[in-house]
N, C-alpha and C positions, 0 to 999 in steps of 0.2 A: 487578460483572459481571452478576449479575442483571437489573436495574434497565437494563440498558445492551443486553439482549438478547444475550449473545454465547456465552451457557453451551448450549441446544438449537439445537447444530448441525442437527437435522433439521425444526425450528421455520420455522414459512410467516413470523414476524418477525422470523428471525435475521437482526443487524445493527440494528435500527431504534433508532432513539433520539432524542434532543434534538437531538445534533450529525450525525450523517447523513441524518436528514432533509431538511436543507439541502444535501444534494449534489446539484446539477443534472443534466441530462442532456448531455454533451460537444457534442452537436448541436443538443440541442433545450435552450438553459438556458431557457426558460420550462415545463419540463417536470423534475418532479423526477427522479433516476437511478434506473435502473432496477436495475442490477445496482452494488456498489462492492465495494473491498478496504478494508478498516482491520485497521491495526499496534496491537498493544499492549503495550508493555514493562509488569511489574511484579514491585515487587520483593517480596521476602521478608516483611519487616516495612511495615507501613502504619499506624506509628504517629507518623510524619513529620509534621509539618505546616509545609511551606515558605514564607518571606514571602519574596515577588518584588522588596516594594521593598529589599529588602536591598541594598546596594551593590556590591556583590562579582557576586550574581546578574544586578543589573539591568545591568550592565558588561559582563556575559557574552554576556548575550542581545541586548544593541546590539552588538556588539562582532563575534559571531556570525555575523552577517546570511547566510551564503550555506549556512545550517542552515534560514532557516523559509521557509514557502509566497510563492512568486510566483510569475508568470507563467510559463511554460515553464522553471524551474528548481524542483526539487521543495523545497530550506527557502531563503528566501530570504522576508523578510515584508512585504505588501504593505499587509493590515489587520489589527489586531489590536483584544480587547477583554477585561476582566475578567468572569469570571463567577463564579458562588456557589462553584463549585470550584475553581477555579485563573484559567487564564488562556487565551487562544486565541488564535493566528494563522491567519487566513485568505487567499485569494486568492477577493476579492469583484469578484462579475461586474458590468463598468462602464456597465450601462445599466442603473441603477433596481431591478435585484434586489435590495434591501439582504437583508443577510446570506443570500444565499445564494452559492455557490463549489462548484470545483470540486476544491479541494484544503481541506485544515487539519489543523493540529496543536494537540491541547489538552494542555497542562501542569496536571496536576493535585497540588492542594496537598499529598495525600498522597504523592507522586510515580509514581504511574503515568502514563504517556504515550502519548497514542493519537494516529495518524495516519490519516486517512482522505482517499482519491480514487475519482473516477468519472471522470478524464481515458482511464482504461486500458480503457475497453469500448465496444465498439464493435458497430453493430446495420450490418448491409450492405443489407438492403433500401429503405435509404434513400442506399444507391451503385451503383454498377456495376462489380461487380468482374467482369476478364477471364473466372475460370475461374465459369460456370453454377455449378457445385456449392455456391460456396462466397455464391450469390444466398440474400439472404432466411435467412440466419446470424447469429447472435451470437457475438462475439468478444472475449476478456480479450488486452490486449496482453503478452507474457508478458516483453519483455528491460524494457518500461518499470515492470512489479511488483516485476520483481529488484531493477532498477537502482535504484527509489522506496526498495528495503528495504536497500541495500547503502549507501546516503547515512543510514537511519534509524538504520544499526546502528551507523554515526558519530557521528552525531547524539546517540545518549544513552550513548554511552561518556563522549565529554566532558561531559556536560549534566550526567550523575551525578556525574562527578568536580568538578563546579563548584558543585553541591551539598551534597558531602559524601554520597552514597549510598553504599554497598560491598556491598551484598547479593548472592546468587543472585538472579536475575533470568528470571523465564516471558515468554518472547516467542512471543506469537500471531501468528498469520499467518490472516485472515477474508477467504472471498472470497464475497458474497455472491449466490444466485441462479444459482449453477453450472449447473444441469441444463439438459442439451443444449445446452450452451456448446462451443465451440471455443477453440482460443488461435491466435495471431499475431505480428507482429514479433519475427520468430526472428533469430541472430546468422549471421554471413556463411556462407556454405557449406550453409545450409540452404532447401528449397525454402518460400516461402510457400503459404500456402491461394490466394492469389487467383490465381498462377500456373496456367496449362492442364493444364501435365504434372504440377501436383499430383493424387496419389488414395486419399488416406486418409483422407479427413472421417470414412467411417462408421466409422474405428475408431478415431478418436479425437475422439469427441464423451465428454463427460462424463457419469456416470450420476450424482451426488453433487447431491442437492438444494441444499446447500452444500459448503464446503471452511475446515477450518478446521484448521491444522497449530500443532501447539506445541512449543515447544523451548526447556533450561533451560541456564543457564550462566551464571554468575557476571564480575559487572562488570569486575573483579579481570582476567578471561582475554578482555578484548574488545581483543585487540590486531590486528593485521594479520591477521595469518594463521588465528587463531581466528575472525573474522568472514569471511573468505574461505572456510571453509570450512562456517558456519554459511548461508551465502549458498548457495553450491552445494549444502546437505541440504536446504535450501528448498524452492530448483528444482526437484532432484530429485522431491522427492514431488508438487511440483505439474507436473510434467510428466508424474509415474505415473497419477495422476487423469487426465489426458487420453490413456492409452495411450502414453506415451513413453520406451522403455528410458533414453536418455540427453536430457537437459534442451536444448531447443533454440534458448533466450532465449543463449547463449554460441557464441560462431564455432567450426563443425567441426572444424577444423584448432590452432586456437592456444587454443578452450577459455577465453578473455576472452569476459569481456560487453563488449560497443558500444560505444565510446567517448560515443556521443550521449547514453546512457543514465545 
């Protein structure tokens, strides 16, 4: 964790490292990201050392496929490559970027798992959005964070049990570069920022240099409704950070995230 930047949350490098370096910027991919989120599960013991080629594992993970990174689906795998720690799938941008993307998940041989995107930020001075207010803002898309976390919390329920992990498990939640960030793509019934008759930018821009939520719960209790609600304490705190009594990535009325998402 050290080594990987992610312990000083109030740190001007929190997040940097080997693997998000290479996150592009959603508009400009010849322009590294400016702001990204990265997931990180990990479990109790880190005395694990997992081989991929294993047959059971390698079975899994082809097997899988609509778990790792592709194009507008968050795990679905498009490239992938061995590294000194584990292993990584990415979504490599298709003109000459080599290894760089704007999604990835790396599997690490001690089994922690980090997932990291820059697809959810969004800079508007480079749009024209309806409402003036919301000109010349940065933006975290907030129902496609949930929705990236509510697929990852899938994701390594089965992946551990494919493994043989059973630990408590700390699940980070990194969003890096918060301050005087907004959020956006909220659930049905809710008004967006780029709409006219929105007017609450100024109180809910963010004051946190970073954002970085954690939460523990064993492998064991990652079933339906454990995750369902590990999803919505998520939300919650990240929609606290931006001034928001109730989480607004979920439809007013019925309280589901997106279907798109």
């Amino acid at each position: 964790m050290k080594n990987k930047n992610y312990l000083n949350v109030y740190g001007d490098n929190f997040g940097e490292n080997e693997l998000t370096k290479n996150l592009i910027d959603y508009d400009k991919p010849e322009k590294t990201a400016n702001s990204i989120v990265v997931f990180l599960s990990i479990p109790s013991y880190l005395d694990k050392r997992i081989d991929f080629n294993k047959n059971g594992i390698k079975k899994w993970l082809t097997e899988n496929k609509r778990y790792l990174p592709k194009s507008n689906t968050a795990f679905k795998p498009l490239s992938k490559r061995t590294t000194l720690d584990g292993i990584l799938f990415y979504e490599a941008y298709p003109t000459g970027l080599y290894d760089k993307y704007y999604r990835y998940l790396h599997l690490y041989k001690n089994a922690i798992t980090e997932y990291g995107f820059s697809d959810a930020y969004i800079e508007t001075y480079r749009r024209q959005p309806p409402n003036r207010e919301a000109k010349d803002k940065r933006f975290f898309v907030f129902s496609k964070i949930i929705g990236y976390f509510w697929q990852f919390l899938n994701f390594i329920k089965d992946y551990y049990a494919c493994i043989g992990v059973y630990d408590v498990l700390k699940i980070f939640v990194n969003m890096c570069k918060t301050e005087n960030s907004y959020l956006c793509g909220f659930g049905k019934g809710w008004l967006e920022p780029y709409n006219p008759e929105y007017r609450l930018f100024h109180k809910e821009r963010c004051v946190n240099k970073n954002i970085q939520i954690v939460e523990e719960i064993g492998i064991k209790s990652l079933d339906e409704e454990n995750i369902k609600n590990l999803v919505v304490s998520v939300a919650t705190q990240i929609g606290n950070a931006y001034g928001q009594d109730t989480p607004r990535c979920f439809n007013r009325n019925t309280h589901e995230l997106p279907n798109y998402w």
